[in-house]
N, C-alpha and C positions, 0 to 999 in steps of 0.2 A: 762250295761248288763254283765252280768257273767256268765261263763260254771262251767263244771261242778269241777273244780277242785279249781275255787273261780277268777280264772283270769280275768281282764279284759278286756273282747272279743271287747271293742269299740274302745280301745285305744294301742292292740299288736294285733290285725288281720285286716286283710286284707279284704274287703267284698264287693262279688259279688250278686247283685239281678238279678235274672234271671224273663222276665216278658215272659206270654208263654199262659197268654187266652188274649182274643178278647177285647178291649177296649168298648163294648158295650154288655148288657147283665146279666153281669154278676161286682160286686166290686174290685174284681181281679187286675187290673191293679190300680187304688186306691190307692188298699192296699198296691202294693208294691211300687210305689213311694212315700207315706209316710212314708212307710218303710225306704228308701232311705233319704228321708228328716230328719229323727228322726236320722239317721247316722249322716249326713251331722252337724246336730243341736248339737251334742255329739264330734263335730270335728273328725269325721271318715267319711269323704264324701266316697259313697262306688262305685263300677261301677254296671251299669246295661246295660243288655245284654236283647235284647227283639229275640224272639224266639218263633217259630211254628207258634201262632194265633195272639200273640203277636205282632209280627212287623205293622201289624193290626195299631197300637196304634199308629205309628210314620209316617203315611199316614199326607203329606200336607194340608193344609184347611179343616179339621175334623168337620163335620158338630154330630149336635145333631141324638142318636139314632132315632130308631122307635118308642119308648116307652115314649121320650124327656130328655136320658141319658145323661146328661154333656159329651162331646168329653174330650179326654186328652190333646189335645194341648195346652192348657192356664198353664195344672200343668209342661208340660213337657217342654215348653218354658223357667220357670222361677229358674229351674233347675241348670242353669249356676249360677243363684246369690249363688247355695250354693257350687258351684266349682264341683258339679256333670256334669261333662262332659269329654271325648262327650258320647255320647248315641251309642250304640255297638248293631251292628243286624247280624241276621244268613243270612250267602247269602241262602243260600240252602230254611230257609225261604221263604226267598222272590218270590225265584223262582217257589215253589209250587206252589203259590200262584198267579203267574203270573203278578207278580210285579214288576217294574223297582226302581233303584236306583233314577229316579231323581224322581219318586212320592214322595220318604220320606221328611220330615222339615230339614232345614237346619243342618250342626252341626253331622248328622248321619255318623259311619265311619262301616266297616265292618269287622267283627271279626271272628277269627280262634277261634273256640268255645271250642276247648279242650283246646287249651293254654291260653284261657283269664281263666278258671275255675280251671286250673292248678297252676297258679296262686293266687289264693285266696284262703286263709287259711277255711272262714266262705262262706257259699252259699247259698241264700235264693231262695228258689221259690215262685213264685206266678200267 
């Protein structure tokens, strides 16, 4: 992958996916953990931050949507084999949401959201 000046963004940036909708509903979360993975597969494992509806996604024993949407757990478990870890979430998320920290899957740490994204040259949303 190359910007716009011809560099290669896989292997001199740094890269953050932010995941930020509902792991049910919608491809969104998906798309950015294969996003994550097509990093990781290019030898740029990148961090991701889940965020707003997102952290959604990193909820304990993730049963099938209402519609019989694949949960994320199975892609987000296997995560570690590509050295994408840990898995970064917004406390303020969570709390909206009314959420505790010991609901998430294992491996989850909690992040200062300006400085993890301060941090990272390239930033993807999803």
């Amino acid at each position: 992958m190359y910007d716009r000046q011809g560099s290669d963004i896989m292997n001199s940036r740094s890269i953050l996916v932010i995941v930020r909708h509902p792991p049910h509903g919608t491809s969104w979360v998906r798309e950015g953990l294969e996003a994550a993975l097509v990093g990781a597969a290019l030898g740029q494992p990148p961090t991701i931050l889940f965020s707003g509806d997102g952290v959604l996604a990193l909820l304990a024993h993730q049963q099938r949507g209402a519609l019989g949407q694949k949960g994320s757990a199975a892609m987000l478990e296997g995560l570690s084999l590509y050295d994408i870890e840990p898995l970064w979430y917004d406390q303020r998320s969570l709390e909206t949401r009314g959420m505790e920290v010991s609901q998430l899957m294992p491996g989850c740490q909690q992040a200062c959201v300006a400085d993890l994204i301060a941090r990272h040259d390239v930033v993807m949303s999803f």
